[in-house]
N, C-alpha and C positions, 0 to 999 in steps of 0.2 A: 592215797593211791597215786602213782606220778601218772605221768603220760607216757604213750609210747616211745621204745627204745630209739635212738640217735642209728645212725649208720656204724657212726667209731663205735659206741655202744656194742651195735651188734655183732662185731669185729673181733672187740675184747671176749665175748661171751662167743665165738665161734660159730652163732649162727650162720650158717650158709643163704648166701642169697637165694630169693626168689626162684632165678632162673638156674640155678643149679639143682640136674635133673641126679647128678649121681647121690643128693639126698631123697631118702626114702618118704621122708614126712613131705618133701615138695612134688615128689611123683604120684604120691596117694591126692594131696590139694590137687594137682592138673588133670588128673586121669577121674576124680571125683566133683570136680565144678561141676558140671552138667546137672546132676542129680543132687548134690550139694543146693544148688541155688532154688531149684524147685522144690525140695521137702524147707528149704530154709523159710523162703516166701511164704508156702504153705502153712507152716508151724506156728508164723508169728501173726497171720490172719489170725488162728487157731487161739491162739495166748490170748491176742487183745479180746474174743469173744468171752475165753474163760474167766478173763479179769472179773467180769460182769457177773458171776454166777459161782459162788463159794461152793457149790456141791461140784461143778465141773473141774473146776482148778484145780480141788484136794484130789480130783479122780487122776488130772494128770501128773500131779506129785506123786502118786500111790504107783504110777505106772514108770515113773520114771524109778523111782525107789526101787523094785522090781530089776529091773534092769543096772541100774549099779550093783546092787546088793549082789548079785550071781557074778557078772564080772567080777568083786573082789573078793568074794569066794576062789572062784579060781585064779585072780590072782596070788591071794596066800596059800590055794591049796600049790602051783606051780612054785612058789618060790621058798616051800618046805620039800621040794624034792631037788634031785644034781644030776642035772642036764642041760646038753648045752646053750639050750633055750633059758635055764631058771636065773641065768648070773648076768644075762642081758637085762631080765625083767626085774632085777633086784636092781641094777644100776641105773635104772630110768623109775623106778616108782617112788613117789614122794607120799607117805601117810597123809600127812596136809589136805592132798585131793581127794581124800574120799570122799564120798558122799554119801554110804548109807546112813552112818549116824546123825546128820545134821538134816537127812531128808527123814527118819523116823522121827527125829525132834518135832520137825514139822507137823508131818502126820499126825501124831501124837494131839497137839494141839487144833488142827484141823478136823479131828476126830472125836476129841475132846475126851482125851486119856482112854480110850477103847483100841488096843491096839489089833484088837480080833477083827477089825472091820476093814482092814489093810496090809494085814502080817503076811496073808498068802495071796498069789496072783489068782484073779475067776476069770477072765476074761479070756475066750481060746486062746487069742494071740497071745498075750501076755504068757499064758502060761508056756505056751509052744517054745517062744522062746527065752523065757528062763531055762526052760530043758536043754536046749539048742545050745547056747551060752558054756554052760556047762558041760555037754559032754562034746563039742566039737573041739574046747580048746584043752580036753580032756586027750584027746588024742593028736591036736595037734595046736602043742601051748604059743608056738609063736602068732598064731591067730591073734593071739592076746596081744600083739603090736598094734593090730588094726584099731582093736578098742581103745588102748591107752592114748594112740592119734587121735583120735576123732571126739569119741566120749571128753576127753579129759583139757581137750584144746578148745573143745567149745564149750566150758566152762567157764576161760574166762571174756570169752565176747560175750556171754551171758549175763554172769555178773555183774558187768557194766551195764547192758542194755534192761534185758529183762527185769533187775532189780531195782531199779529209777521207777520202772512202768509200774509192778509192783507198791509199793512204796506210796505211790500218789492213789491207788485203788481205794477208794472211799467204803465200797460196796463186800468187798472181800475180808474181811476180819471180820468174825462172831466179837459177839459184844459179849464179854465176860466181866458177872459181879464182880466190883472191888480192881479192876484191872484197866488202865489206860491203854489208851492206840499206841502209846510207846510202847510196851507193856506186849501187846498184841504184837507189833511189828518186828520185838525181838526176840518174840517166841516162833511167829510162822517164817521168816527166811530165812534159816539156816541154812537152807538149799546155796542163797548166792550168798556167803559167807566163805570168804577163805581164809582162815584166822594165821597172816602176815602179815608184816608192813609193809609192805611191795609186792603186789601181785604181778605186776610186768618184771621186777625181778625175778619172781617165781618161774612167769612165763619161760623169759630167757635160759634159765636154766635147768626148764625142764624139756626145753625144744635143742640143746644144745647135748643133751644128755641122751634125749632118742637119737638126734646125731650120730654121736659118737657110736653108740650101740649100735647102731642099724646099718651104719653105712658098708662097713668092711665084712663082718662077724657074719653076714646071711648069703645064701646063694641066691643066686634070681630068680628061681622056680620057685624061692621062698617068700621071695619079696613081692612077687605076681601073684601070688595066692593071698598074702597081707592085702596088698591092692585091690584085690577082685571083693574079699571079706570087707572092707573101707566101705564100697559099691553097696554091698548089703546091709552092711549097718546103716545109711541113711535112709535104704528103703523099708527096714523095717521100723523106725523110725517113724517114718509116714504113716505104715500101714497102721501101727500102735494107735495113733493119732486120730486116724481115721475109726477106728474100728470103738474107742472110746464115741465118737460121733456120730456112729450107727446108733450105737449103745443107749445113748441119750435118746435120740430120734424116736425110738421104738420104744423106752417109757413113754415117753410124751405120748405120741401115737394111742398108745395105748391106755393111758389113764383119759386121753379126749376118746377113744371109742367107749370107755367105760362110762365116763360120763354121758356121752351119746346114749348109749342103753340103757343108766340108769335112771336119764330125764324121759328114754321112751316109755319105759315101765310105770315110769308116775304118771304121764301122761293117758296112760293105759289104763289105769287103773283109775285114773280121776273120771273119762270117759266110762267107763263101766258102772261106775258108781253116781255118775250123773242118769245114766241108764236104766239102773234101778230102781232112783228113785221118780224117774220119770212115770215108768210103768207101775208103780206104784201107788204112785198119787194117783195116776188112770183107773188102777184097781178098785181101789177106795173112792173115787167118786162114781166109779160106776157101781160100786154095791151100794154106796147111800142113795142114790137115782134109784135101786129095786125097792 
């Protein structure tokens, strides 16, 4: 994997600077920092906690899975139809990036070959918006710009970061007979795998490619509406995150109330039974005293 692109670099490959606003992908980055930086902060508290706990982690892989899976849904349903939206989204999609396959891998493994225990979303939000996903860019496919920005460009600051953290998680791999930590660690991240030899090559050319595609080809009521969906995608995002952390909360919760009850019941019953035979034994000496 090299390092990030040079200036010349980004020249040859046509990326536009930073501060050039007449790119779509750098008006989506400026107009979504704000909310970008706080579900970011959030997310990666969120991760290092998951690290810690193999049933949390696989939950947030399962939900992330989810949410590609429908995007490339309708990104293949979108680029089997002819409009003028399908030939943009044909010329900026790279197979390479998917991720349902490489996150069911996961899953798979995390699940430990049960794929019925992750196949469909349960969780309200998750499912809300797998629906949402689907029938919004059902009717209006360029929506699918916002996702291909956002989802698919922070994959590779992921990769990098997330998969290092990963990787050092001692706690996180099931120990499977007959199977090494090597073994293990290249069966669960398939997630930060992007099977290239240059992933900042990749990058470059798949940020040069929404470029080209987005800059001229959209109207601005089209691109403010891309922009405003950007805004939502990170907040759902969050809520996804969050709502997984309800989720958790309220077993715990509830397996410590059950235990609560089921130490009061014994203690209940131990006292009753201390009881009985208290009065018992009263019984019995006062009938041998008659």
């Amino acid at each position: 994997m090299r390092s990030a692109l040079s200036t010349q670099q980004r020249k040859e490959f046509n990326i536009p600077a930073k501060d050039d606003l007449g790119a779509l992908g750098n008006r989506i980055n400026a107009e979504t920092k704000q909310i970008h930086d706080q579900i970011d902060t959030f997310v990666t508290m969120k991760f290092a906690i998951a690290l810690r706990n193999q049933r949390v982690y696989r939950q947030g892989l399962q939900a992330f899975y989810h949410i590609f899976r429908h995007i490339e849904i309708a990104l293949e349903r979108e680029m089997e139809k002819d409009h003028e939206y399908s030939q943009i989204i044909k010329d900026i999609y790279k197979p390479v990036l998917c991720r349902t396959e490489p996150l069911r891998k996961d899953l798979m493994y995390f699940y430990e070959g049960q794929p019925q225990k992750f196949e469909n979303p349960i969780l309200p939000l998750q499912i809300e918006y797998a629906r949402y996903i689907l029938e919004s860019t059902k009717e209006k496919p360029y929506l699918l710009l916002a996702y291909m920005h956002v989802m698919y460009l922070a994959l590779f600051a992921g990769v990098k970061i997330l998969n290092s953290q990963v990787m050092k998680s001692l706690r996180l791999f099931p120990k499977v007979k007959g199977k090494s930590r090597d073994d293990a660690l290249k069966e669960g991240t398939n997630f930060f795998t992007i099977d290239v030899p240059d992933t900042e090559e990749l990058r470059a050319v798949y940020k040069r490619d929404y470029e080209l595609q987005t800059r001229n080809n959209l109207s601005e009521d089209v691109k403010r509406e891309i922009i405003e969906e950007s805004k939502y995608i990170f907040e759902m995002t969050g809520r996804i995150v969050k709502e997984i952390e309800a989720h958790n909360m309220a077993k715990l919760q509830s397996s410590v109330t059950y235990q609560m009850k089921n130490s009061a019941h014994y203690v209940i019953t131990a006292i009753l039974m201390l009881s009985v035979c208290y009065f018992a034994k009263n019984m019995i000496a006062h009938m041998l005293l008659k």
